[in-house]
Residue frames relative to the residue before (quaternion, step in Angstrom):
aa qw qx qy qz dx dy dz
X 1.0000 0.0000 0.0000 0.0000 0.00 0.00 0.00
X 0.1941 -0.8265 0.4301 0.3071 3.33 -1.10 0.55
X 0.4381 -0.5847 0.4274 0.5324 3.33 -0.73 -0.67
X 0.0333 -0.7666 0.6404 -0.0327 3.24 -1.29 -0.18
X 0.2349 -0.7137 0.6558 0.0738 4.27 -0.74 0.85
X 0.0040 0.6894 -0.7236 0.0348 3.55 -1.30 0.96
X 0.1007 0.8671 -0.4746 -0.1130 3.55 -1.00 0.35
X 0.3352 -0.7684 0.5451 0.0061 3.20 -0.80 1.92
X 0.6169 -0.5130 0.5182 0.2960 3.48 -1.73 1.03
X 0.3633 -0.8813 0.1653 0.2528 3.61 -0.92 0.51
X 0.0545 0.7157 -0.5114 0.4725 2.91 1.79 1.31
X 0.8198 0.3041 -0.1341 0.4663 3.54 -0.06 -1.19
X 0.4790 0.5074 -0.4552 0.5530 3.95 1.13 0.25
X 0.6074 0.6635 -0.2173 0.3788 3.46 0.73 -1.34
X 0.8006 0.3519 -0.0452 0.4828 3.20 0.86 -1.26
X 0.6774 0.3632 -0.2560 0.5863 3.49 1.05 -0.52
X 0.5360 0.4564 -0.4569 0.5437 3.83 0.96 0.48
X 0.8570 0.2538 -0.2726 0.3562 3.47 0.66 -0.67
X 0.3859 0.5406 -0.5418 0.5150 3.20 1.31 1.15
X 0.7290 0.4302 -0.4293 0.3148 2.98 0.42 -1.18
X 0.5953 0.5559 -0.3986 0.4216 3.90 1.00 -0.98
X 0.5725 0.5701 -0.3817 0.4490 3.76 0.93 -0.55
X 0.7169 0.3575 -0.1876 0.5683 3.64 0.83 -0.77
X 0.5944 -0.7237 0.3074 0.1686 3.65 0.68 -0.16
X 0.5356 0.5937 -0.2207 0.5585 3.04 2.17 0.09
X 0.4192 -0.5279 0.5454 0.4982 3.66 -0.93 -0.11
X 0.7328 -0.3331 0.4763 0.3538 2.72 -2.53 0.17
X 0.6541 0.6050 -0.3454 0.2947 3.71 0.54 -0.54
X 0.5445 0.5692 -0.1631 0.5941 3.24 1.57 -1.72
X 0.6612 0.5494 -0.3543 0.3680 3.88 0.61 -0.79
X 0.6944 0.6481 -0.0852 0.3009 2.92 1.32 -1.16
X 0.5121 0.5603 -0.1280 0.6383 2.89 2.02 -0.84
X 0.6970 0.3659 -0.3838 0.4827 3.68 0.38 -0.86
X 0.5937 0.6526 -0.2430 0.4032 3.82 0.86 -0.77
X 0.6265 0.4999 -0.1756 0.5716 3.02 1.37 -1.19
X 0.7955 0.2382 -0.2736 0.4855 3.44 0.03 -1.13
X 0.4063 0.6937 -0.4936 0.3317 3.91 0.75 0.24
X 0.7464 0.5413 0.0518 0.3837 2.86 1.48 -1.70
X 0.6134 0.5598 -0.2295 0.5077 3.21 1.50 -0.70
X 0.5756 -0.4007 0.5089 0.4992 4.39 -1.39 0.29
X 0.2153 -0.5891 0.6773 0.3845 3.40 -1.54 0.16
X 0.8461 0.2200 -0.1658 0.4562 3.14 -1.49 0.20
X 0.6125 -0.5261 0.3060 0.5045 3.86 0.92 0.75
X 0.6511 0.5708 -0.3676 0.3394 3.38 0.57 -0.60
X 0.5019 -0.6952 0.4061 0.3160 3.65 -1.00 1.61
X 0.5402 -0.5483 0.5523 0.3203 3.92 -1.47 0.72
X 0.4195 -0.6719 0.5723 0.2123 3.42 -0.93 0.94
X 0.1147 -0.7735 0.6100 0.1285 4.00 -0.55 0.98
Protein backbone atom coordinates (compact mmCIF):
# COMPACT_ATOMS: atom_id res chain seq x y z
CA UNK A 1 0.00 0.00 0.00
CA UNK A 2 1.07 3.34 -0.55
CA UNK A 3 0.84 6.36 1.16
CA UNK A 4 -0.38 9.36 -0.13
CA UNK A 5 -1.89 13.04 1.78
CA UNK A 6 -5.19 14.68 0.48
CA UNK A 7 -6.56 17.76 2.02
CA UNK A 8 -10.28 18.37 2.55
CA UNK A 9 -12.14 21.70 3.85
CA UNK A 10 -13.47 20.98 7.29
CA UNK A 11 -17.05 20.58 6.64
CA UNK A 12 -16.20 17.62 4.52
CA UNK A 13 -13.51 16.16 7.28
CA UNK A 14 -16.37 16.46 9.73
CA UNK A 15 -18.53 14.43 7.78
CA UNK A 16 -16.40 11.75 6.41
CA UNK A 17 -15.15 11.01 10.11
CA UNK A 18 -18.56 10.65 11.22
CA UNK A 19 -19.39 8.14 8.71
CA UNK A 20 -16.57 6.56 8.85
CA UNK A 21 -17.00 6.13 12.95
CA UNK A 22 -20.65 5.04 12.08
CA UNK A 23 -19.27 2.17 9.99
CA UNK A 24 -16.40 1.38 12.22
CA UNK A 25 -13.41 2.13 10.10
CA UNK A 26 -11.09 5.11 10.10
CA UNK A 27 -11.34 8.21 8.06
CA UNK A 28 -8.53 6.73 6.00
CA UNK A 29 -10.21 3.20 5.23
CA UNK A 30 -13.34 5.51 4.26
CA UNK A 31 -11.41 7.05 1.90
CA UNK A 32 -10.53 4.09 0.01
CA UNK A 33 -14.04 2.67 -0.23
CA UNK A 34 -15.10 6.22 -1.72
CA UNK A 35 -12.29 6.14 -3.84
CA UNK A 36 -12.50 2.87 -5.36
CA UNK A 37 -16.43 3.49 -5.74
CA UNK A 38 -15.35 6.26 -7.84
CA UNK A 39 -12.70 4.98 -9.94
CA UNK A 40 -13.30 2.73 -13.93
CA UNK A 41 -13.45 -0.90 -13.08
CA UNK A 42 -11.02 -2.73 -14.76
CA UNK A 43 -9.31 0.67 -16.11
CA UNK A 44 -11.90 1.09 -18.39
CA UNK A 45 -13.63 4.82 -18.35
CA UNK A 46 -17.55 4.81 -16.72
CA UNK A 47 -19.91 5.54 -19.43
CA UNK A 48 -21.85 9.06 -18.34
Amino acid sequence: MLRTQVSLDEQDYKLAKREAAALGISVAEYVRRALRGALPINGRPRWM
